[in-house]
Biopython code that builds the backbone (N, CA, C, O; Angstrom):
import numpy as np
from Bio.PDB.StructureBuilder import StructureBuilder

atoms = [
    (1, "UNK", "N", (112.984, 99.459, 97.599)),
    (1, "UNK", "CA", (112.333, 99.380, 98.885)),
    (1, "UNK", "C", (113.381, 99.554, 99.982)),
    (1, "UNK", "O", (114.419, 98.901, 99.867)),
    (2, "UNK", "N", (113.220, 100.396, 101.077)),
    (2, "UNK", "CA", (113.843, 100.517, 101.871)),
    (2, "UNK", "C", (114.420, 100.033, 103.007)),
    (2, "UNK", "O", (114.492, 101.142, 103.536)),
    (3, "UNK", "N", (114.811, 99.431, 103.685)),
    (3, "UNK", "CA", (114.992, 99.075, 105.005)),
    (3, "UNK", "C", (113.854, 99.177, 105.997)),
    (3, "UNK", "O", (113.360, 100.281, 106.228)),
    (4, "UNK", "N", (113.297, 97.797, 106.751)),
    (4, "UNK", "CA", (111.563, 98.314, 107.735)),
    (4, "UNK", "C", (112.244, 99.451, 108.342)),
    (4, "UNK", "O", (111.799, 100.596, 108.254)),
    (5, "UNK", "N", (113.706, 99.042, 109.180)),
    (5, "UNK", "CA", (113.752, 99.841, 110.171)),
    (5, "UNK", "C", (114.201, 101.458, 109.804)),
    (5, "UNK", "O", (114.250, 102.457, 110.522)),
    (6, "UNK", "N", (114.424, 101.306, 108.748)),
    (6, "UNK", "CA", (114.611, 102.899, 108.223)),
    (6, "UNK", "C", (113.466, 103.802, 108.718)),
    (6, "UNK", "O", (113.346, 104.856, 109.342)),
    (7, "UNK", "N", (112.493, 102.651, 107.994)),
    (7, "UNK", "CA", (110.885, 103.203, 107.411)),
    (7, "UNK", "C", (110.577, 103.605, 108.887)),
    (7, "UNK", "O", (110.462, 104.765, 109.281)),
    (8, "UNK", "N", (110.449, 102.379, 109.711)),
    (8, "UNK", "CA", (109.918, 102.832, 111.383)),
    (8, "UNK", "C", (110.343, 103.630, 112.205)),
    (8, "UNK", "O", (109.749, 104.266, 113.076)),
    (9, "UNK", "N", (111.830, 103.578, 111.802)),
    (9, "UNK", "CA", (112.733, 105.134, 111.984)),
    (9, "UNK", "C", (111.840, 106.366, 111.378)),
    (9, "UNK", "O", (111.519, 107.289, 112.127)),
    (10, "UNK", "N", (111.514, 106.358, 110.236)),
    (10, "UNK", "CA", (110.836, 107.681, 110.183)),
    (10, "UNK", "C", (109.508, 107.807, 110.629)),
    (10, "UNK", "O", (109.215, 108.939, 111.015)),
    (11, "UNK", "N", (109.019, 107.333, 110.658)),
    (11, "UNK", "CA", (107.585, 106.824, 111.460)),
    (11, "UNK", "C", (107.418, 107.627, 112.896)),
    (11, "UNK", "O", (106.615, 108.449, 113.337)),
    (12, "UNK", "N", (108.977, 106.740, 113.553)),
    (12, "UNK", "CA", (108.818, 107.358, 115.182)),
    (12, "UNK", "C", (109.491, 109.287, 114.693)),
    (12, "UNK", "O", (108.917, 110.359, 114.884)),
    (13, "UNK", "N", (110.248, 109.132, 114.336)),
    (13, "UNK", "CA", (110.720, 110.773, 114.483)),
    (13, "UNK", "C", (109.416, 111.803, 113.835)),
    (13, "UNK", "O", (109.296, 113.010, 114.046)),
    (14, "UNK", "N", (108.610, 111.025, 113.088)),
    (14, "UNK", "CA", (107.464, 112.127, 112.719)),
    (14, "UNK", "C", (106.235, 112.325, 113.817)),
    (14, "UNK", "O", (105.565, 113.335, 114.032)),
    (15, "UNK", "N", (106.155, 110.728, 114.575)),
    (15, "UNK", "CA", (105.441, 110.767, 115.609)),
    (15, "UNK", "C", (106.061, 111.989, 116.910)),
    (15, "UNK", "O", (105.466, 112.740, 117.683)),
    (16, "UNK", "N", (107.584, 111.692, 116.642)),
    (16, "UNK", "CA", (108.078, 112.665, 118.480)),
    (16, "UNK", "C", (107.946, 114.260, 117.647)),
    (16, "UNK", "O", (107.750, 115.234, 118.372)),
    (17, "UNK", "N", (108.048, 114.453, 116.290)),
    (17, "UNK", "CA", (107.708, 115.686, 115.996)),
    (17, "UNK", "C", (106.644, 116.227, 115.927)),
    (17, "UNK", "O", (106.793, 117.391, 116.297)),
    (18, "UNK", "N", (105.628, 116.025, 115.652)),
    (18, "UNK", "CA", (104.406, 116.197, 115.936)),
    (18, "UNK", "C", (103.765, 116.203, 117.784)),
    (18, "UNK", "O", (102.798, 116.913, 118.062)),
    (19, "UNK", "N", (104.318, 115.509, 118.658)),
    (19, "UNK", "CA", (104.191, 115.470, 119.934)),
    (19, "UNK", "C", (105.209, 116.570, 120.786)),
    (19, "UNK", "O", (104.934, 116.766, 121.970)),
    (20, "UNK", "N", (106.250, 117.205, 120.247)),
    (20, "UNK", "CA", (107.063, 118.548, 120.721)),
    (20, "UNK", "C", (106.613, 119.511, 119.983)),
    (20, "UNK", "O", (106.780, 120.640, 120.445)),
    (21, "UNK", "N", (106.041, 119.412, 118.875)),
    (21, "UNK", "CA", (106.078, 120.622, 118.191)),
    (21, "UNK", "C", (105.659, 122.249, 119.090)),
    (21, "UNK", "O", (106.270, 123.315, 119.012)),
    (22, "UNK", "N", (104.418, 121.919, 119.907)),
    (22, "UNK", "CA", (103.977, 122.859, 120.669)),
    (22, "UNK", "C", (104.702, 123.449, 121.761)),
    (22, "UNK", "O", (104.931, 124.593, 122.153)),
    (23, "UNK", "N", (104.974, 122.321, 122.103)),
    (23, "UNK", "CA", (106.430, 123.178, 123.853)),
    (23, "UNK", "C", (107.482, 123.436, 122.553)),
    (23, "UNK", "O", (108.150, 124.451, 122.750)),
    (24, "UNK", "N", (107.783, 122.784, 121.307)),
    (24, "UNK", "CA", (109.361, 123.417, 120.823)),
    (24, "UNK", "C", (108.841, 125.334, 120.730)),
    (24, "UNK", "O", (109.436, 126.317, 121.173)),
    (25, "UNK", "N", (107.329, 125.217, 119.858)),
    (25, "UNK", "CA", (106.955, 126.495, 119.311)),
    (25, "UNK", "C", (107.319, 127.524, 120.433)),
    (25, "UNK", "O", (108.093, 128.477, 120.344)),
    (26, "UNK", "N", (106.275, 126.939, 121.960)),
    (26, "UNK", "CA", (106.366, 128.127, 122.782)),
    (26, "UNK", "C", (107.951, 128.430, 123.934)),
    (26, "UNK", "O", (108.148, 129.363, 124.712)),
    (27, "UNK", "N", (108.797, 127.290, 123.627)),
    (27, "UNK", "CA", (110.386, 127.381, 124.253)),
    (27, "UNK", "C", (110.863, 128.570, 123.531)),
    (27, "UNK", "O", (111.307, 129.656, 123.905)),
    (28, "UNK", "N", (110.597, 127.944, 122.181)),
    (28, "UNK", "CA", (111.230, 129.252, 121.144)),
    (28, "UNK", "C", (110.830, 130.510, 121.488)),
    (28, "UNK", "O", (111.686, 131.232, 122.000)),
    (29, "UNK", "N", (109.641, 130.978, 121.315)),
    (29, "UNK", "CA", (108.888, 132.344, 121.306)),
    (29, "UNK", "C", (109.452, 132.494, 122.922)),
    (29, "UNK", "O", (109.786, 133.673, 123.042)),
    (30, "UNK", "N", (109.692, 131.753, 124.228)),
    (30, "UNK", "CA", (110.161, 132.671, 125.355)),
    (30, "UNK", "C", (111.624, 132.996, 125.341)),
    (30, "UNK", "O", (112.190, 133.836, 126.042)),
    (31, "UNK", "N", (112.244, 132.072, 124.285)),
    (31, "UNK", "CA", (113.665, 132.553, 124.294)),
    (31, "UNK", "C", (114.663, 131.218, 125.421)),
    (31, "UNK", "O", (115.861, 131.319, 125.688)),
    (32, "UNK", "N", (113.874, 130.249, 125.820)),
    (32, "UNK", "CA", (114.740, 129.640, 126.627)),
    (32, "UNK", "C", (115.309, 128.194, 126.112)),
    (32, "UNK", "O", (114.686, 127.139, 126.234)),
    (33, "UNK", "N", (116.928, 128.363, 125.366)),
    (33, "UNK", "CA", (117.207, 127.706, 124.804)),
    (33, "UNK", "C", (117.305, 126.410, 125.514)),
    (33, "UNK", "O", (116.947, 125.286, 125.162)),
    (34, "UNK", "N", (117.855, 126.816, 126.560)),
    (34, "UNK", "CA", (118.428, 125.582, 127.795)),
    (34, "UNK", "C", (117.033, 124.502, 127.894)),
    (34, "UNK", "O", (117.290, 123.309, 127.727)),
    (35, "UNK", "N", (115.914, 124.797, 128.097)),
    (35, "UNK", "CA", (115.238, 124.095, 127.886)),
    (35, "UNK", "C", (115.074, 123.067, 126.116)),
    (35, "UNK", "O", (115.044, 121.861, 125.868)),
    (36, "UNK", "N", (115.028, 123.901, 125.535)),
    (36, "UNK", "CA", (115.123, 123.493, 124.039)),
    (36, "UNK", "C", (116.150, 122.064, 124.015)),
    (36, "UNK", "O", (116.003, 121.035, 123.356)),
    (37, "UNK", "N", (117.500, 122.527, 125.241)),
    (37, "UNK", "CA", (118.506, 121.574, 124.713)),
    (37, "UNK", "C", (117.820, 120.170, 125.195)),
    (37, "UNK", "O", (118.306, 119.181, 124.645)),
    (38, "UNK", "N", (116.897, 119.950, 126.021)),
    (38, "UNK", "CA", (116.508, 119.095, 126.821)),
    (38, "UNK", "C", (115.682, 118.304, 126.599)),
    (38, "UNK", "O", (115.460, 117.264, 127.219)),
    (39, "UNK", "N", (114.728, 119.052, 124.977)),
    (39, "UNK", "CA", (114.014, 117.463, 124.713)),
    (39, "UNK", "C", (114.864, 116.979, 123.693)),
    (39, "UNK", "O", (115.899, 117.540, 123.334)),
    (40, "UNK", "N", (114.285, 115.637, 123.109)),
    (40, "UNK", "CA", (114.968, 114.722, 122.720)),
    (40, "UNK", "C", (115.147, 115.550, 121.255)),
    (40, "UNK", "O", (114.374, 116.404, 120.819)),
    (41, "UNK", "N", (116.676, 114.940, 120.474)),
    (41, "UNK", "CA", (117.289, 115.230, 119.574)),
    (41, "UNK", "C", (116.218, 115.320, 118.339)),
    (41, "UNK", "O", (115.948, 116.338, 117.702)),
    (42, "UNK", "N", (115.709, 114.102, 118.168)),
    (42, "UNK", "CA", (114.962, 113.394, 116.978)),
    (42, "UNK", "C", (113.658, 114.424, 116.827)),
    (42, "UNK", "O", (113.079, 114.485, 115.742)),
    (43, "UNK", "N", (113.108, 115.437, 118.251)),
    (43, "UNK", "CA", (112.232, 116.445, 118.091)),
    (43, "UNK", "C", (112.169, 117.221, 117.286)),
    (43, "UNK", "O", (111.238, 117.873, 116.811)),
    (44, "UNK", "N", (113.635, 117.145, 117.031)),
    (44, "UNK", "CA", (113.303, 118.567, 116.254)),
    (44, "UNK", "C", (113.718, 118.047, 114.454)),
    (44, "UNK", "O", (114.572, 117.259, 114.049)),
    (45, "UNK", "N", (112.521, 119.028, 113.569)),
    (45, "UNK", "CA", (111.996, 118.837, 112.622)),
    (45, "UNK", "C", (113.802, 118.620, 111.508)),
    (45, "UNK", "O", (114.183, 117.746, 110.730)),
    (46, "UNK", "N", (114.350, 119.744, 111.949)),
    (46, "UNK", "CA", (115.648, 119.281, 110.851)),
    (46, "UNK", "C", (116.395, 118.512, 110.625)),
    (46, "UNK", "O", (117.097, 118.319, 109.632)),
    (47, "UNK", "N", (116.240, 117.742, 112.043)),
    (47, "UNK", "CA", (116.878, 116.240, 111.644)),
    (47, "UNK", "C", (115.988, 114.853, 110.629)),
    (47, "UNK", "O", (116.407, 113.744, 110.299)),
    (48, "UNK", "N", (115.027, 115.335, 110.442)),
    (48, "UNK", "CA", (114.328, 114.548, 109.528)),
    (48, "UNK", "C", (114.138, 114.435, 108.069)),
    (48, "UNK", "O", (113.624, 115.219, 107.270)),
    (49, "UNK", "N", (114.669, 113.284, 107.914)),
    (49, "UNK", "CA", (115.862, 112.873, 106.381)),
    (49, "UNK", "C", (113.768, 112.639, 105.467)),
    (49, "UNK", "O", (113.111, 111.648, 105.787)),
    (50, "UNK", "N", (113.432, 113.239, 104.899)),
    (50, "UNK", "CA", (112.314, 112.811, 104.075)),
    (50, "UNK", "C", (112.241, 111.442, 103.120)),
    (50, "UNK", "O", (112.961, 111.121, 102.175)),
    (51, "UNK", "N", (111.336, 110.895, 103.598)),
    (51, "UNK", "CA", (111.021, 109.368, 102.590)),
    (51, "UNK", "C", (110.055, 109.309, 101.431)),
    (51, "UNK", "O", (109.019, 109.972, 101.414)),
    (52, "UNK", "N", (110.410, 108.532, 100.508)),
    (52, "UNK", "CA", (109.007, 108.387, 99.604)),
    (52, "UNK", "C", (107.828, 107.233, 100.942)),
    (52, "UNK", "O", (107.982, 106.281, 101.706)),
    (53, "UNK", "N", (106.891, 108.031, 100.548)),
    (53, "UNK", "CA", (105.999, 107.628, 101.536)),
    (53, "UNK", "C", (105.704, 106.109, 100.884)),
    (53, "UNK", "O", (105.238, 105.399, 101.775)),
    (54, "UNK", "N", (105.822, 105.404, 99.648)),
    (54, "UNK", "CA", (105.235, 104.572, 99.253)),
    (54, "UNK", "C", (106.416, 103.489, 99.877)),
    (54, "UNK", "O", (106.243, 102.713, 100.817)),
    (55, "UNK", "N", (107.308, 103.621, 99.300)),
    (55, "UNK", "CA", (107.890, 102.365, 99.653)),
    (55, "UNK", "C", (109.377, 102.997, 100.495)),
    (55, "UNK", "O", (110.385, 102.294, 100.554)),
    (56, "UNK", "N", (109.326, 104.418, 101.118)),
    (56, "UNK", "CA", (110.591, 104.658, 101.517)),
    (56, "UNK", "C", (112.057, 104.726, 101.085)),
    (56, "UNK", "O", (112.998, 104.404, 101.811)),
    (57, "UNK", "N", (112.128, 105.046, 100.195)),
    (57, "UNK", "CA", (113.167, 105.644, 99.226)),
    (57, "UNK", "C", (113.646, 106.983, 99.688)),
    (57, "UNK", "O", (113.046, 108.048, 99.536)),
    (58, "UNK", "N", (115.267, 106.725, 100.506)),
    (58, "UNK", "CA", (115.410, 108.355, 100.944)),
    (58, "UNK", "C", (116.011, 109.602, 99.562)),
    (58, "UNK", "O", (116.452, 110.734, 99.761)),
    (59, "UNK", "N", (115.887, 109.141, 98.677)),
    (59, "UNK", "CA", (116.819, 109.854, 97.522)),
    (59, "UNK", "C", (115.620, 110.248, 96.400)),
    (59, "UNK", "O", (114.513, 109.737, 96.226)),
    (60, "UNK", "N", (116.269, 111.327, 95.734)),
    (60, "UNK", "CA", (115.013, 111.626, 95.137)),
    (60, "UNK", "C", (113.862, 112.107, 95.303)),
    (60, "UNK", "O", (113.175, 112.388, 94.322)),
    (61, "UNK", "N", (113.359, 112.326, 96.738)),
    (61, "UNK", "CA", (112.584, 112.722, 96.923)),
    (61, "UNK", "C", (112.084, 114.179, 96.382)),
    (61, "UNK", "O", (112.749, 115.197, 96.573)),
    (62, "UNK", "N", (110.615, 114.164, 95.560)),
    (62, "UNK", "CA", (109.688, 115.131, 95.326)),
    (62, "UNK", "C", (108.629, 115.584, 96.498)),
    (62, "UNK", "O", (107.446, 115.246, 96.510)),
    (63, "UNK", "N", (109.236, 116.361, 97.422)),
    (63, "UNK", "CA", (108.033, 117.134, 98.170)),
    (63, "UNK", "C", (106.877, 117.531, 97.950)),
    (63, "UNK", "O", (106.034, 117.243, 98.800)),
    (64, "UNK", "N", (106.448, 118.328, 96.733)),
    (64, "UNK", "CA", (105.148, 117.913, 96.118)),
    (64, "UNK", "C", (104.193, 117.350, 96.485)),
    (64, "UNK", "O", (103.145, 117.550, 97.099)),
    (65, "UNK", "N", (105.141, 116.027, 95.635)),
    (65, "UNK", "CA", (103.944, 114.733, 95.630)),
    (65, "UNK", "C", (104.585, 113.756, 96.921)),
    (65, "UNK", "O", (103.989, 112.703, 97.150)),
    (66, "UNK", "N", (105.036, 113.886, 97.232)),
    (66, "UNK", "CA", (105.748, 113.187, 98.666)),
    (66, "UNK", "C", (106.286, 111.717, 98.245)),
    (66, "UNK", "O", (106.253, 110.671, 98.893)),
    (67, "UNK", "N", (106.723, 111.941, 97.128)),
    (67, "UNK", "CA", (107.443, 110.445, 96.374)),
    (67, "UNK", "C", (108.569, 110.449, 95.993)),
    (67, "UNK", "O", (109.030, 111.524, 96.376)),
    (68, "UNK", "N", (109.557, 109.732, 95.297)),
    (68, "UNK", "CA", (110.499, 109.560, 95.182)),
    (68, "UNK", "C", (110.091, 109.490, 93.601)),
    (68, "UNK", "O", (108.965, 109.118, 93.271)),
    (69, "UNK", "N", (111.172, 109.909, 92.556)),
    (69, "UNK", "CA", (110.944, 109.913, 91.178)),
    (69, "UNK", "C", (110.932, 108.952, 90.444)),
    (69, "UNK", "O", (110.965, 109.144, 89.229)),
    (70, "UNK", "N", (110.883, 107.704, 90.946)),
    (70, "UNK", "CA", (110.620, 106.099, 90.493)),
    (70, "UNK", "C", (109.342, 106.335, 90.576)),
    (70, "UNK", "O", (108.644, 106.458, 89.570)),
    (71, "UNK", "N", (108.883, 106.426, 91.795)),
    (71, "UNK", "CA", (107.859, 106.138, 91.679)),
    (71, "UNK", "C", (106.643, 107.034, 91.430)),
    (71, "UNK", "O", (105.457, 106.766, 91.620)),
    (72, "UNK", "N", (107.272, 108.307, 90.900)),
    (72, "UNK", "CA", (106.599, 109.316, 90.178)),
    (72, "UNK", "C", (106.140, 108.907, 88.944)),
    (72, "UNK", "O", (105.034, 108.745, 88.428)),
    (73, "UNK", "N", (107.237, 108.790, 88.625)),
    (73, "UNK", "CA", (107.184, 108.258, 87.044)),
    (73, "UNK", "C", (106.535, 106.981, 86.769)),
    (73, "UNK", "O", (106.152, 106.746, 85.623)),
    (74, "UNK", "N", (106.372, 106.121, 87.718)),
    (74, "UNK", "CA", (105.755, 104.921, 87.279)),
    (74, "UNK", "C", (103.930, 105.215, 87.513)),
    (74, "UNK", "O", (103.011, 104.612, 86.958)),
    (75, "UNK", "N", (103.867, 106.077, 88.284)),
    (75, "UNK", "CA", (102.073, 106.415, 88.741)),
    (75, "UNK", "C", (101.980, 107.329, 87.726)),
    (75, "UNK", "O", (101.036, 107.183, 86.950)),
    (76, "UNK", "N", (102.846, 108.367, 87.524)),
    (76, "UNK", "CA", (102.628, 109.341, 86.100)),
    (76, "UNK", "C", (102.352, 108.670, 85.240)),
    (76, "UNK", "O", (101.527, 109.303, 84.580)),
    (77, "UNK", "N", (102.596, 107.356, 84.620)),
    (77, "UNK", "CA", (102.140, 106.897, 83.516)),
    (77, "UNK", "C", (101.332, 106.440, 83.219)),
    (77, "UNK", "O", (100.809, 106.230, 82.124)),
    (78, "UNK", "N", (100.999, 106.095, 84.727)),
    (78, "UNK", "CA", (99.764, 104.953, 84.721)),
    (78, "UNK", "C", (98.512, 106.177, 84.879)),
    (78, "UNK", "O", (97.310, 105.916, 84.828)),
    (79, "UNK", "N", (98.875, 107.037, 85.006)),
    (79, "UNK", "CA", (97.760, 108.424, 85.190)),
    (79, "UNK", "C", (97.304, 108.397, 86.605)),
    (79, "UNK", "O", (96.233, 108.987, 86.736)),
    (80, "UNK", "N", (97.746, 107.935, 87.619)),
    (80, "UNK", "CA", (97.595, 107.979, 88.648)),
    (80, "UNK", "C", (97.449, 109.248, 89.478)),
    (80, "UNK", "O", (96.665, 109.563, 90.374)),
    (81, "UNK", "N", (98.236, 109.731, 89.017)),
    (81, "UNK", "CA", (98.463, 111.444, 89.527)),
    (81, "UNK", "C", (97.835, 112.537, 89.301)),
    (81, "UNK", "O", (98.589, 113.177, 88.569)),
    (82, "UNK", "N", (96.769, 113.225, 89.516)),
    (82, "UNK", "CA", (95.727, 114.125, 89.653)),
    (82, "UNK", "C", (96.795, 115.491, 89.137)),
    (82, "UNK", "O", (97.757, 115.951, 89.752)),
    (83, "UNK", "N", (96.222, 115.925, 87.777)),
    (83, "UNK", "CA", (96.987, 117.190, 86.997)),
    (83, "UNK", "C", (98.280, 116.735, 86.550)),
    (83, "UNK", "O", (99.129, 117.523, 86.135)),
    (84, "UNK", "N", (98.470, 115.396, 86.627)),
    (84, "UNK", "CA", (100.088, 115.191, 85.734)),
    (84, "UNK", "C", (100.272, 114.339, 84.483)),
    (84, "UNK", "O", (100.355, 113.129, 84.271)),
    (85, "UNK", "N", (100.310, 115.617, 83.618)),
    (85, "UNK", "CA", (100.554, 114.533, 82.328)),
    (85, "UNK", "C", (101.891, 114.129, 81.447)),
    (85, "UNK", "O", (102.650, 115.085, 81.609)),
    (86, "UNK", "N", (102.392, 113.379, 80.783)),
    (86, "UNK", "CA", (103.290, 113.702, 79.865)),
    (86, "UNK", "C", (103.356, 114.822, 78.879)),
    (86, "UNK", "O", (102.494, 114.939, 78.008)),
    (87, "UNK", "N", (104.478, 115.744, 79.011)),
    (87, "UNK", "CA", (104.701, 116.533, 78.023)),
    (87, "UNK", "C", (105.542, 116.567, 76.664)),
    (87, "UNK", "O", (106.753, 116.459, 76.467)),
    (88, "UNK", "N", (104.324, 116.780, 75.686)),
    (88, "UNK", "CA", (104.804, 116.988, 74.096)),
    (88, "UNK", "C", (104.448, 117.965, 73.629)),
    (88, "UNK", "O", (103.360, 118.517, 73.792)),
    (89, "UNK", "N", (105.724, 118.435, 72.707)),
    (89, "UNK", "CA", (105.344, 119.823, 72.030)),
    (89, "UNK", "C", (105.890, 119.597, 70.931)),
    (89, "UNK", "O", (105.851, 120.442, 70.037)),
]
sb = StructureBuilder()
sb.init_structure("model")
sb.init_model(0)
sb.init_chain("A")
sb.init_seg("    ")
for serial, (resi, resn, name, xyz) in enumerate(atoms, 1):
    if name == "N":
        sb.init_residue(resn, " ", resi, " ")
    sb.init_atom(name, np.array(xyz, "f"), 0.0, 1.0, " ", f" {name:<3s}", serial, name[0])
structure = sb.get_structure()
């Protein structure tokens, strides 16, 4: 389990990304960087370190399933996971 304030850390940077996304889109498409430099850092999408959404685990992360592989593997077993089974051959 992660740190709250990690977690609320990612929380707010997905909230300010989702709230620039539209002025970042149309800054970009006019070409005016200088503006770009001017909203806040955390706007923009590449600074955002991905979490397991369940309990916030920054490592490991499966994009996919938006989890971390603990806790892949522990819902994989339990069959939790829609199309994921153990493989034997």
């Amino acid at each position: 389990m992660a740190k709250k304030s990690k977690i609320a850390k990612f929380q707010r940077q997905q909230a300010l990304i989702a709230k620039y996304a539209p002025l970042r889109a149309e800054l970009k498409a006019k070409g005016d960087y200088d503006a770009l430099r001017q909203l806040p850092r955390d706007a923009n999408p590449n600074r955002l370190k991905n979490r397991d959404l369940l309990d916030g685990r920054p490592r490991a992360y499966m994009r996919q399933f938006g989890m971390s592989r603990i806790n892949f593997r522990q819902y994989a077993h339990l069959g939790q996971i829609p199309g994921v089974r153990k493989a034997s051959w």
